[in-house]
DRENZA-233491 format. One record per residue (C-alpha): residue in one letter; x, z, y. Coordinates in steps of 0.2 Angstrom, whole numbers, padded with zeros to 4 digits. Last residue first. Layout:
<sites>
+----+-------+-------+-------+
: aa :    px :    pz :    py :
+----+-------+-------+-------+
:  a :     X :     Z :     Y :
...
+----+-------+-------+-------+
</sites>
This chain:
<sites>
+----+-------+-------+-------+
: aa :    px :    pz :    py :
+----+-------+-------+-------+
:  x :  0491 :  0627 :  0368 :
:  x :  0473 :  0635 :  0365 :
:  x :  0466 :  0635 :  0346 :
:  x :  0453 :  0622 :  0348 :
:  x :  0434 :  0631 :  0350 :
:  x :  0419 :  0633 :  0339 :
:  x :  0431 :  0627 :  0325 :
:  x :  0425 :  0612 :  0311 :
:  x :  0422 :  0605 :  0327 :
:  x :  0402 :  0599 :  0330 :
:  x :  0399 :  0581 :  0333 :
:  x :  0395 :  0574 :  0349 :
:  x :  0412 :  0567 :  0353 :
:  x :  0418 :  0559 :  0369 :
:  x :  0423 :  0542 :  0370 :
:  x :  0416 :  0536 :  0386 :
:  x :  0434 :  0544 :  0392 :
:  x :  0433 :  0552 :  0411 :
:  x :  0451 :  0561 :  0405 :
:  x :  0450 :  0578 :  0410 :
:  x :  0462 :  0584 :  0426 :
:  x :  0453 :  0594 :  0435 :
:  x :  0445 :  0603 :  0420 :
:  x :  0462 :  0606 :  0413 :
:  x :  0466 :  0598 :  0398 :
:  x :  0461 :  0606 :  0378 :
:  x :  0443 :  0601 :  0374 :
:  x :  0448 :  0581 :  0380 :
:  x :  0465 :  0583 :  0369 :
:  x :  0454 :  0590 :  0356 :
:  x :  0440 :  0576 :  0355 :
:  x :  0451 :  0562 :  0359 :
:  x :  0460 :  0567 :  0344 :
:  x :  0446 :  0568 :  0333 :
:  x :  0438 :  0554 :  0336 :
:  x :  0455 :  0546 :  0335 :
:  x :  0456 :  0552 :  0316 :
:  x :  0438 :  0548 :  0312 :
:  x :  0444 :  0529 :  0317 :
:  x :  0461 :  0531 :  0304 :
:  x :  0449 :  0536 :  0291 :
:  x :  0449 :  0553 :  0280 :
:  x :  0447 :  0568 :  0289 :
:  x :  0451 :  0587 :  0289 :
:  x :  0446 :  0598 :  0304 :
:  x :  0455 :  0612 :  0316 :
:  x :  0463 :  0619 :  0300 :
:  x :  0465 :  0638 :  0300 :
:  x :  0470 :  0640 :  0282 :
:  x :  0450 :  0643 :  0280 :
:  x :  0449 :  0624 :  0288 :
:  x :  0462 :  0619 :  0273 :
:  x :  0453 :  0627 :  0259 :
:  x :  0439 :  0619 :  0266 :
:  x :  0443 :  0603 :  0265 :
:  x :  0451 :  0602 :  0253 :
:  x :  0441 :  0597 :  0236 :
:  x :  0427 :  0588 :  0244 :
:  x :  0437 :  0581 :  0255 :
:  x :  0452 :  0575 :  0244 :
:  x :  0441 :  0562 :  0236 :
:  x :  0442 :  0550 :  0250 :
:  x :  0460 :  0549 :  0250 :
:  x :  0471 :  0543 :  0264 :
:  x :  0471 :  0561 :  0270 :
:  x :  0471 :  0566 :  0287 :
:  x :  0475 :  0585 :  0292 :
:  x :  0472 :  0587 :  0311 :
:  x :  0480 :  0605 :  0316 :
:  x :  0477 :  0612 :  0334 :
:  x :  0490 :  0621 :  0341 :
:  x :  0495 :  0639 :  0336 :
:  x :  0496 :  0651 :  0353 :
:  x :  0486 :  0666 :  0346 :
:  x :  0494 :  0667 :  0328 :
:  x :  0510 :  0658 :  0330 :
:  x :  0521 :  0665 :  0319 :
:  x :  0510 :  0670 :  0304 :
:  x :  0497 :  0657 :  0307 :
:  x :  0508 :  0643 :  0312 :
:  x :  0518 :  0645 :  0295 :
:  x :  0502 :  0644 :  0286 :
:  x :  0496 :  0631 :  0290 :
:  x :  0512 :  0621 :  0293 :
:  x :  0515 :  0626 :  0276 :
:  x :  0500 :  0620 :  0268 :
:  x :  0503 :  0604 :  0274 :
:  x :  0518 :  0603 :  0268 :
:  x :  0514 :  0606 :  0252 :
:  x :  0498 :  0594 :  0252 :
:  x :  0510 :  0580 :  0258 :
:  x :  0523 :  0583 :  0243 :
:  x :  0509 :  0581 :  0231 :
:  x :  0503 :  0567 :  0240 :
:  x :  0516 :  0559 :  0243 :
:  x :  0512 :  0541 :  0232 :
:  x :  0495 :  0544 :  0227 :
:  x :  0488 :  0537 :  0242 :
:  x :  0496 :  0521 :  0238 :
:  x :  0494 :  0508 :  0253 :
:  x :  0488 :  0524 :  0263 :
:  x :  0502 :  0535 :  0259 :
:  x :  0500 :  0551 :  0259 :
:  x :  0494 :  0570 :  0266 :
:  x :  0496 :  0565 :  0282 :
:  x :  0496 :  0580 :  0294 :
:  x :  0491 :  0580 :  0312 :
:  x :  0500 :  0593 :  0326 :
:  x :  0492 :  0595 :  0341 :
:  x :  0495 :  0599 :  0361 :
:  x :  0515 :  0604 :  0356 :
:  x :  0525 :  0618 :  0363 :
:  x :  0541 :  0612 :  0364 :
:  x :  0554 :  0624 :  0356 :
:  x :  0543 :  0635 :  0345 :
:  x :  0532 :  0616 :  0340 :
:  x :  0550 :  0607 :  0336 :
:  x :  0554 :  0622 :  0325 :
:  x :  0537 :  0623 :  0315 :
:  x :  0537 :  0602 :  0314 :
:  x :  0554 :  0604 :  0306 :
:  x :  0550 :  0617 :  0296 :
:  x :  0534 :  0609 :  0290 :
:  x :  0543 :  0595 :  0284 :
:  x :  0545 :  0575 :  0287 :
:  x :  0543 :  0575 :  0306 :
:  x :  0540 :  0563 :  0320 :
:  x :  0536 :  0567 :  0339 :
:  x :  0524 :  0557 :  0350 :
:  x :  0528 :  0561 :  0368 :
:  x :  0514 :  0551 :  0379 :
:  x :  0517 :  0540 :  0397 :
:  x :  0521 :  0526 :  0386 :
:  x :  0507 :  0517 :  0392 :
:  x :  0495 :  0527 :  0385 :
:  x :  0489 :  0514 :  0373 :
:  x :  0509 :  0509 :  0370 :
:  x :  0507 :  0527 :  0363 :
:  x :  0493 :  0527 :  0352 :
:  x :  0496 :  0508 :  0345 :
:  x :  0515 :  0515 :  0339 :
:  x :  0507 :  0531 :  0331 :
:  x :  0493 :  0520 :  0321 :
:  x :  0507 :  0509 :  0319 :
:  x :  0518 :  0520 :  0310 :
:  x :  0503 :  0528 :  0302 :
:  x :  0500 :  0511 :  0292 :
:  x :  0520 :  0508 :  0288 :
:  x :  0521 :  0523 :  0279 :
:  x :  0535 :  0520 :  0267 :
:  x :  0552 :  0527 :  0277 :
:  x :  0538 :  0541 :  0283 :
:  x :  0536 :  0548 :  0267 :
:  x :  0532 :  0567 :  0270 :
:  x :  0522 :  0564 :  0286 :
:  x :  0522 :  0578 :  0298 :
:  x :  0515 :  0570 :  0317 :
:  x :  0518 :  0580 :  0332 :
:  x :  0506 :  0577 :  0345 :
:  x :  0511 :  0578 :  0366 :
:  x :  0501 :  0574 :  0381 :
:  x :  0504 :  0566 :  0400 :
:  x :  0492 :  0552 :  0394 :
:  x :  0483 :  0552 :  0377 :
:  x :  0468 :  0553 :  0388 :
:  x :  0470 :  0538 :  0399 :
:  x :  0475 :  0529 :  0384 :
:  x :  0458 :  0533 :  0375 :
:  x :  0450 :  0525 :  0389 :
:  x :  0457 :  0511 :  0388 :
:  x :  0457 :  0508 :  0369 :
:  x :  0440 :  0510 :  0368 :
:  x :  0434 :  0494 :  0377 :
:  x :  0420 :  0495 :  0390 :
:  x :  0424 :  0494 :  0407 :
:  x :  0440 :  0484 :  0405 :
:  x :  0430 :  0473 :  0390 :
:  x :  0416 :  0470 :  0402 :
:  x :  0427 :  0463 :  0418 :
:  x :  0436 :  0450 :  0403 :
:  x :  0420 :  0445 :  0398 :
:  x :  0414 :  0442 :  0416 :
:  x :  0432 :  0434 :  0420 :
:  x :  0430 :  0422 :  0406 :
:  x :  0415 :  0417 :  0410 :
:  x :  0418 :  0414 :  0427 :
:  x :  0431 :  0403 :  0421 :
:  x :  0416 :  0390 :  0417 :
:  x :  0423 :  0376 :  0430 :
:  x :  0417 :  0360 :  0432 :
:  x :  0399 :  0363 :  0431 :
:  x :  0394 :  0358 :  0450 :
:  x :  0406 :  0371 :  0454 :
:  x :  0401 :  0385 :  0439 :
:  x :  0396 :  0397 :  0448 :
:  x :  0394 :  0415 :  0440 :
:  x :  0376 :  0423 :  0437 :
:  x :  0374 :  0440 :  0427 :
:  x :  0354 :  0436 :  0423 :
:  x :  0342 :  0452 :  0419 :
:  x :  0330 :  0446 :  0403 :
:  x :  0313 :  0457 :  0403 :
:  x :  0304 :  0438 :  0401 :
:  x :  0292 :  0441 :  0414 :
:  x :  0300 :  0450 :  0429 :
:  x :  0316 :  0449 :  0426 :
:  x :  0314 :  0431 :  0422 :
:  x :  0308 :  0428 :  0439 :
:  x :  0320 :  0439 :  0448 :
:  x :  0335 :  0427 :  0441 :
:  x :  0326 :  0410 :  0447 :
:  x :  0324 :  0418 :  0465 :
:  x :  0340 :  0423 :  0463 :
:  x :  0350 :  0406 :  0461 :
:  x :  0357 :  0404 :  0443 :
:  x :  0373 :  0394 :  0443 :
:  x :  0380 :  0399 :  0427 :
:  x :  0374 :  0411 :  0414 :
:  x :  0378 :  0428 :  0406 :
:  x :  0363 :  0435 :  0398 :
:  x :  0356 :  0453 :  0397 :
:  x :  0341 :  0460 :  0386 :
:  x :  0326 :  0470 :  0386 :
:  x :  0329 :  0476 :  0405 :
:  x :  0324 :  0493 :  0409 :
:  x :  0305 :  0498 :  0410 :
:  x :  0299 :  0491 :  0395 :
:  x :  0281 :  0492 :  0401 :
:  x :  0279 :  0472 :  0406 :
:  x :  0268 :  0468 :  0391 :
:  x :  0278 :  0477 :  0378 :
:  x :  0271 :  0470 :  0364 :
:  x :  0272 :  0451 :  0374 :
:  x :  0289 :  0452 :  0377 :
:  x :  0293 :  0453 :  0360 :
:  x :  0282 :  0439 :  0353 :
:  x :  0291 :  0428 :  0367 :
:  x :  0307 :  0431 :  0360 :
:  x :  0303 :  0428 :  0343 :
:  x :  0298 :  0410 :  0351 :
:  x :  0311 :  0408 :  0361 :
:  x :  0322 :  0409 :  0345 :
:  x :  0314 :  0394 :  0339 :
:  x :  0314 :  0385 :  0355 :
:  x :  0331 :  0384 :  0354 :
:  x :  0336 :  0380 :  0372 :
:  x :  0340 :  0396 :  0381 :
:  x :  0358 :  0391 :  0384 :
:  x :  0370 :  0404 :  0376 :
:  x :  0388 :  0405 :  0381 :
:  x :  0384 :  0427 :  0379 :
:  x :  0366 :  0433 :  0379 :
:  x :  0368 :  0453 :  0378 :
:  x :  0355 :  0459 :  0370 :
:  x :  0347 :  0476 :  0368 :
:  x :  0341 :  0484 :  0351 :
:  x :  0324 :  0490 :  0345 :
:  x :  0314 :  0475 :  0348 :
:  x :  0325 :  0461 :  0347 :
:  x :  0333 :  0467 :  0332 :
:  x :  0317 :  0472 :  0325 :
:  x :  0311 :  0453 :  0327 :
:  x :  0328 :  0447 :  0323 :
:  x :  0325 :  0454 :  0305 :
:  x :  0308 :  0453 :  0301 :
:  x :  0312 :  0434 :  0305 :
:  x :  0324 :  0430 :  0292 :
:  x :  0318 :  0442 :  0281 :
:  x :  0302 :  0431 :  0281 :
:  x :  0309 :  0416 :  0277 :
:  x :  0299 :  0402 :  0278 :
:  x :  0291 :  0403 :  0294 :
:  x :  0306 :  0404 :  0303 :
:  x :  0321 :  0395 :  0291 :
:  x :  0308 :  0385 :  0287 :
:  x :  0304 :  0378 :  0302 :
:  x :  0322 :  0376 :  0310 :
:  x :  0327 :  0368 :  0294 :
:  x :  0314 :  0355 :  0294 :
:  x :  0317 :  0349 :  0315 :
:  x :  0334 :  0350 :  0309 :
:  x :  0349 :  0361 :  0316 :
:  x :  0353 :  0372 :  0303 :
:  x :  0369 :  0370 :  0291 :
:  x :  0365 :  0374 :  0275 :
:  x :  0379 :  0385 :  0265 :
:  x :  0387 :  0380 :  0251 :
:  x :  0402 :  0373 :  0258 :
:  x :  0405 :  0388 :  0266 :
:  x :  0418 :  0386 :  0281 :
:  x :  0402 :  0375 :  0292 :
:  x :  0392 :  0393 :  0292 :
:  x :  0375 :  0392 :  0293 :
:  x :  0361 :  0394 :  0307 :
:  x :  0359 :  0414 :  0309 :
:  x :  0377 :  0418 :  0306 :
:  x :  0381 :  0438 :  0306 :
:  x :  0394 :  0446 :  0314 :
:  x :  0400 :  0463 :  0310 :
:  x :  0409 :  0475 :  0326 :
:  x :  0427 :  0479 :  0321 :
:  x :  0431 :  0489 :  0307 :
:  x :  0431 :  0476 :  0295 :
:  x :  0433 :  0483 :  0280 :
:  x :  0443 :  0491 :  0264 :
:  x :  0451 :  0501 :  0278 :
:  x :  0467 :  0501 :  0288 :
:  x :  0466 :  0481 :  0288 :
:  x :  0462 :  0480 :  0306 :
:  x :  0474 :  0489 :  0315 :
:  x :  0478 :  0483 :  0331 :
:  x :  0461 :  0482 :  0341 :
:  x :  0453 :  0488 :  0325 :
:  x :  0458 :  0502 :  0329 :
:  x :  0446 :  0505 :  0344 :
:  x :  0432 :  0496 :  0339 :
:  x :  0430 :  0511 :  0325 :
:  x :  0434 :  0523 :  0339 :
:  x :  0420 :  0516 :  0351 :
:  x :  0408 :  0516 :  0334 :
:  x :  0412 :  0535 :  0331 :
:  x :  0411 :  0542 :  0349 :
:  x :  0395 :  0535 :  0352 :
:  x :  0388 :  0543 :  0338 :
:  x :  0386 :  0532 :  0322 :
:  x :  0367 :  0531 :  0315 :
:  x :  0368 :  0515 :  0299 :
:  x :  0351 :  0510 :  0295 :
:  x :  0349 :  0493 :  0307 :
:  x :  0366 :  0488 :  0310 :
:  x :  0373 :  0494 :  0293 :
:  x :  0358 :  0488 :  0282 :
:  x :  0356 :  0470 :  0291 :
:  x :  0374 :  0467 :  0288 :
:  x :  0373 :  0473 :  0270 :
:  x :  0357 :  0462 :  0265 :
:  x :  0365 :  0447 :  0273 :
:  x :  0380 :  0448 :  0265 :
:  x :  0371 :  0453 :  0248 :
:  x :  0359 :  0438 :  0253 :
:  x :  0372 :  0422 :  0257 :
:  x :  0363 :  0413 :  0267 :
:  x :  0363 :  0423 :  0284 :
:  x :  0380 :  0422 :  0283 :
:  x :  0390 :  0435 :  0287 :
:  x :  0406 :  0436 :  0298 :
:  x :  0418 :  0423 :  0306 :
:  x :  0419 :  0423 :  0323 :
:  x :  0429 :  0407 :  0325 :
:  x :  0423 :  0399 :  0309 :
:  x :  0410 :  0385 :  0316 :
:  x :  0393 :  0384 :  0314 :
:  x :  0385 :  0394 :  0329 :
:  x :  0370 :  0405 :  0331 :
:  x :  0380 :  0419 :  0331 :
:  x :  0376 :  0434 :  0332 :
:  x :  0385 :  0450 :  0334 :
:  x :  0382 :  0468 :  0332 :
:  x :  0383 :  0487 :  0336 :
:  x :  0395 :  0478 :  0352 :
:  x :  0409 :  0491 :  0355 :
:  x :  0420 :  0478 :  0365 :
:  x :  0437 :  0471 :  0358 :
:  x :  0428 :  0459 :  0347 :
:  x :  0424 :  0449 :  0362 :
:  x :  0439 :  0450 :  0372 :
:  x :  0451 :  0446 :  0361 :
:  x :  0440 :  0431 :  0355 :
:  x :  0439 :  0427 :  0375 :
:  x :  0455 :  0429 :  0376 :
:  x :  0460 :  0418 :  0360 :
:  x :  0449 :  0404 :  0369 :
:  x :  0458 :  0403 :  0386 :
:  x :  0473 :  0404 :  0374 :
:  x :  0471 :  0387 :  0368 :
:  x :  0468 :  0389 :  0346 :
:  x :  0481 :  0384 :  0335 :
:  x :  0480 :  0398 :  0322 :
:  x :  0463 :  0396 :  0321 :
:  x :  0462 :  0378 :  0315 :
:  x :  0445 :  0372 :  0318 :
:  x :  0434 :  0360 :  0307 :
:  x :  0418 :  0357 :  0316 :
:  x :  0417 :  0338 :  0316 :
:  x :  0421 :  0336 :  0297 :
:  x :  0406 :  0350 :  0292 :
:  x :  0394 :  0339 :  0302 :
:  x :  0400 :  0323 :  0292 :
:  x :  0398 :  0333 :  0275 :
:  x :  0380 :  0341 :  0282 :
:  x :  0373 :  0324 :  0286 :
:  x :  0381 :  0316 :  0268 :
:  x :  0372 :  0330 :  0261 :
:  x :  0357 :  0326 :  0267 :
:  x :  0355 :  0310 :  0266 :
:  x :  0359 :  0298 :  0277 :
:  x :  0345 :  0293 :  0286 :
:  x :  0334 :  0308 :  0282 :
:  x :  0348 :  0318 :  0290 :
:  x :  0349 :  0307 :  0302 :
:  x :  0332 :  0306 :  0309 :
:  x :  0332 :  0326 :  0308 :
:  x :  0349 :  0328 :  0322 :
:  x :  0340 :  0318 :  0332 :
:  x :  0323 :  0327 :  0330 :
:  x :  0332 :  0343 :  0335 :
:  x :  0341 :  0336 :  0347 :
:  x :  0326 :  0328 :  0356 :
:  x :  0317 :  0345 :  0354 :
:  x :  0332 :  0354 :  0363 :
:  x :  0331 :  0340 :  0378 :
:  x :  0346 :  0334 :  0382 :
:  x :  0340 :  0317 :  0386 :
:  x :  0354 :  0307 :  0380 :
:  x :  0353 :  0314 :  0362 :
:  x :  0337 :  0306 :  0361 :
:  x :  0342 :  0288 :  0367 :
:  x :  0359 :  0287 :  0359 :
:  x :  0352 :  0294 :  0343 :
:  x :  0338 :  0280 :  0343 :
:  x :  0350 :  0266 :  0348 :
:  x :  0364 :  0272 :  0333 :
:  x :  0350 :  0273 :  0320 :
:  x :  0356 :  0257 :  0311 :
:  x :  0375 :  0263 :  0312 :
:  x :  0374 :  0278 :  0302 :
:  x :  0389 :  0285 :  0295 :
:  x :  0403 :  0280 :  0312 :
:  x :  0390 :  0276 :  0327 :
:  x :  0376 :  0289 :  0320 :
:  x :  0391 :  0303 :  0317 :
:  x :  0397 :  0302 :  0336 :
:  x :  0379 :  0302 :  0341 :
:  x :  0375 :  0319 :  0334 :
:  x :  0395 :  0324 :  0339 :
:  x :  0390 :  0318 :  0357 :
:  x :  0374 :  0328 :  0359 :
:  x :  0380 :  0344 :  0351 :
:  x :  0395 :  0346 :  0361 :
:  x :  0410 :  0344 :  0353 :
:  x :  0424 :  0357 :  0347 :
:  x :  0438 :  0361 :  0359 :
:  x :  0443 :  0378 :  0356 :
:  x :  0436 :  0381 :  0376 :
:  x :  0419 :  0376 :  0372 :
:  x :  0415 :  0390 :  0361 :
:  x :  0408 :  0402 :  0372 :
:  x :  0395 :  0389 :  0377 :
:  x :  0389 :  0388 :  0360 :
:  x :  0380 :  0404 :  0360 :
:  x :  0386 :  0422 :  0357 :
:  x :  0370 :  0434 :  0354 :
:  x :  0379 :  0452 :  0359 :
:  x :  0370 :  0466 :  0351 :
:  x :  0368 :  0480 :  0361 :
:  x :  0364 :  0499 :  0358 :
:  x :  0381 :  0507 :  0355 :
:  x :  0380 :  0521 :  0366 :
:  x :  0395 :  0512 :  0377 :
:  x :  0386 :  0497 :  0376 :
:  x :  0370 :  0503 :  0385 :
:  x :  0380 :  0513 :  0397 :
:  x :  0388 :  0496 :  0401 :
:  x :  0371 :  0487 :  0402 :
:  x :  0366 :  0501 :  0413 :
:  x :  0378 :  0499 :  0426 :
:  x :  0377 :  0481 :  0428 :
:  x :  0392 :  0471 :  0428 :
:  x :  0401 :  0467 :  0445 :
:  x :  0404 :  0452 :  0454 :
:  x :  0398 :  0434 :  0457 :
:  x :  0395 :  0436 :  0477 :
:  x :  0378 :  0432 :  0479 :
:  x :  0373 :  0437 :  0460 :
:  x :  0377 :  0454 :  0460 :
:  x :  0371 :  0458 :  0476 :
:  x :  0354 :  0450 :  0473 :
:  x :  0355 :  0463 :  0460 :
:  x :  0358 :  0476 :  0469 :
:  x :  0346 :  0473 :  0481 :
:  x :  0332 :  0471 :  0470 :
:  x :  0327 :  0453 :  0470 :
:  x :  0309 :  0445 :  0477 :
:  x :  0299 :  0437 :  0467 :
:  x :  0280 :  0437 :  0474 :
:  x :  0292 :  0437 :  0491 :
:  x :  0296 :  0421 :  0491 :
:  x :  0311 :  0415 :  0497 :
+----+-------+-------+-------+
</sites>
């Protein structure tokens, strides 16, 4: 080997026996830096073609006069010959009659997908990625389109002007593990496709020698766009091959403004069968650190899967949060529990995340959650204040009894109250509550199911032991409505 290349230890480490993630690209993802760019490999487990066979698939049933030309350049699996490929039969059939037959051979049914590729779905979204990318057609990731400009402007606005702590985006990924339609949203990391989406029928479907072009020199949002993205964020390559020269290209430009002083890595791939040698290389020059698994001879990409599966252990939200919901208990006043479906689940994800090892205790009135508190002390109380399918259904009951928690607490547990969470389904409570609650003694008031386990993780985390703390990435850098929780 030579030594002009030679591997850091740890890394040769990592690819000789297959195992491990690197430390910093975990760190990365827990402050919410890296955007995962999910290639066609990931998909290959639904079942959809490869590119080369489904270009010359469509040329032997639409286009049988370019069948020998399609054979011979999607044969040499050269991007540029699939690119031209794909560009001979457009012009041969017409556009839209391209786009129709490509549309035809990427139709998937979601709901009947292999299990290998409902993991790896499972797994993805389950990780606080900022963002992901997709350079692929079909609907499995859903998300944006690059197309369609409001989407595009709003996806481009949230990953590139919106600041959350590290706390904030783990929570958001967090509930949207089991409780995606809490908010008007998706809560879970947004996904933008950069080459089309098959599911819209007004959307173009890149893959032409044309389309490449003017999508890259043509628009300049486009371009403006994965250039910062490349520049300010890190990547984590995922089932992506490194063959779209276009992409290489913005690539390149950014390698080249940092000429080597980048220090850690620019971006991360997950890749088959790459010896060290290879993997030091594009550390060195490209900024891109390798996370090798074998393949044997190509026959068996479950590497993948355990990678991905390895990153969402280390990384995912719900994990940690169980470890800190263990061993601890929360009362939870509702006023119209009968109709609170939502909360019913937020309460049922919280305790299967703890693996059952936490004692969640529901109440309709302040008196009962006064007399369960003076017989069990409690680590926190959290008030809902109504329904979220129809906020305004409870809420008047929900304020009263909020109010008489407060105060009740204060006049017979002055020293030893518990720390009080009120959560309103209502954004317009805030400004009108807020502080009268606080003033009541209030550890914070909230209105999102993600600000809610913020929250939580941040009191039970203020409130354990030293010795026994939960070593949660979710740890709040916002400042408590309290200088410190009420002790318990």
């Amino acid at each position: 080997r030579s030594d002009r290349y030679a591997t850091p230890d740890a890394t040769v480490a990592r690819l000789m026996d297959g195992a491990g993630l690197p430390p910093a690209l975990l760190d990365e993802i827990r402050t919410g830096n890296v955007i995962a760019f999910v290639g066609a490999g990931f998909s290959r487990p639904a079942g959809l073609p490869l590119w080369g066979p489904l270009l010359q698939a469509i040329a032997e049933e639409k286009c049988a006069g370019a069948k020998e030309i399609i054979s011979k350049l999607t044969s040499s699996r050269s991007a540029q010959d699939l690119d031209l490929a794909a560009q001979i039969l457009s012009d041969e059939m017409t556009q839209q009659e391209f786009q129709a037959a490509l549309r035809s051979k990427l139709s998937v049914n979601p709901s009947t997908l292999p299990t290998q590729m409902q993991d790896r779905l499972r797994w993805l979204h389950g990780v606080p990625f900022a963002a992901i990318l997709t350079t692929n057609f079909d609907e499995l990731l859903g998300g944006a389109d690059v197309q369609d400009s409001p989407r595009f402007g709003e996806f481009a606005a949230r990953v590139l002007r919106e600041r959350l702590t590290e706390s904030e985006q783990l929570a958001r990924v967090a509930v949207a593990d089991t409780v995606q339609h809490l908010e008007g949203y998706s809560q879970t990391s947004p996904v933008l496709k950069l080459h089309g989406d098959a599911s819209r029928q007004d959307s173009t479907l890149i893959c032409t020698r044309e389309g490449y072009r003017a999508l890259l020199h043509t628009n300049a949002r486009y371009s403006t766009f994965l250039r910062t993205l490349m520049a300010t964020r890190t990547l984590l390559f995922i089932g992506f091959s490194f063959t779209d020269n276009y992409l290489n290209e913005l690539r390149s430009e950014i390698v080249s403004m940092f000429a080597g002083k980048h220090g850690q890595p620019l971006s991360y791939a997950i890749l088959n069968d790459i010896e060290a040698e290879k993997a030091s290389a594009l550390l060195k020059h490209d900024g891109l650190e390798v996370i090798s698994f074998s393949s044997h001879g190509g026959k068996d990409f479950s590497g993948l899967d355990r990678l991905l599966s390895e990153l969402h252990t280390r990384t995912n939200p719900t994990i940690s949060v169980g470890r800190v919901l263990t061993m601890r208990s929360i009362i939870w006043l509702h006023t119209s529990w009968e109709t609170s479906t939502t909360t019913k689940r937020m309460v049922e994800y919280l305790w299967k995340a703890s693996g059952g090892q936490c004692t969640m205790t529901a109440v309709s009135t302040a008196e009962e959650a006064l007399l369960k508190h003076r017989n069990t002390p409690h680590d926190v109380i959290v008030c809902c204040m109504a329904s979220p399918a129809r906020p305004d259904l409870g809420r008047v009951d929900g304020t009263r009894a909020t109010g008489d928690l407060l105060t009740g607490l204060r006049s017979t547990h002055p020293k030893q109250a518990p720390p009080v969470i009120v959560l309103s389904y209502e954004k317009g409570d805030q400004a009108n509550m807020e502080r009268p609650c606080i003033l009541r003694g209030a550890y914070s008031f909230i209105t999102t199911y993600w600000e809610l386990l913020d929250t939580l993780t941040t009191v039970l985390n203020a409130t354990r032991p030293p010795e026994t703390a939960a070593a949660s990435p979710v740890v709040s850098r916002k400042r408590a409505h309290r200088e410190e929780p009420a002790p318990t």
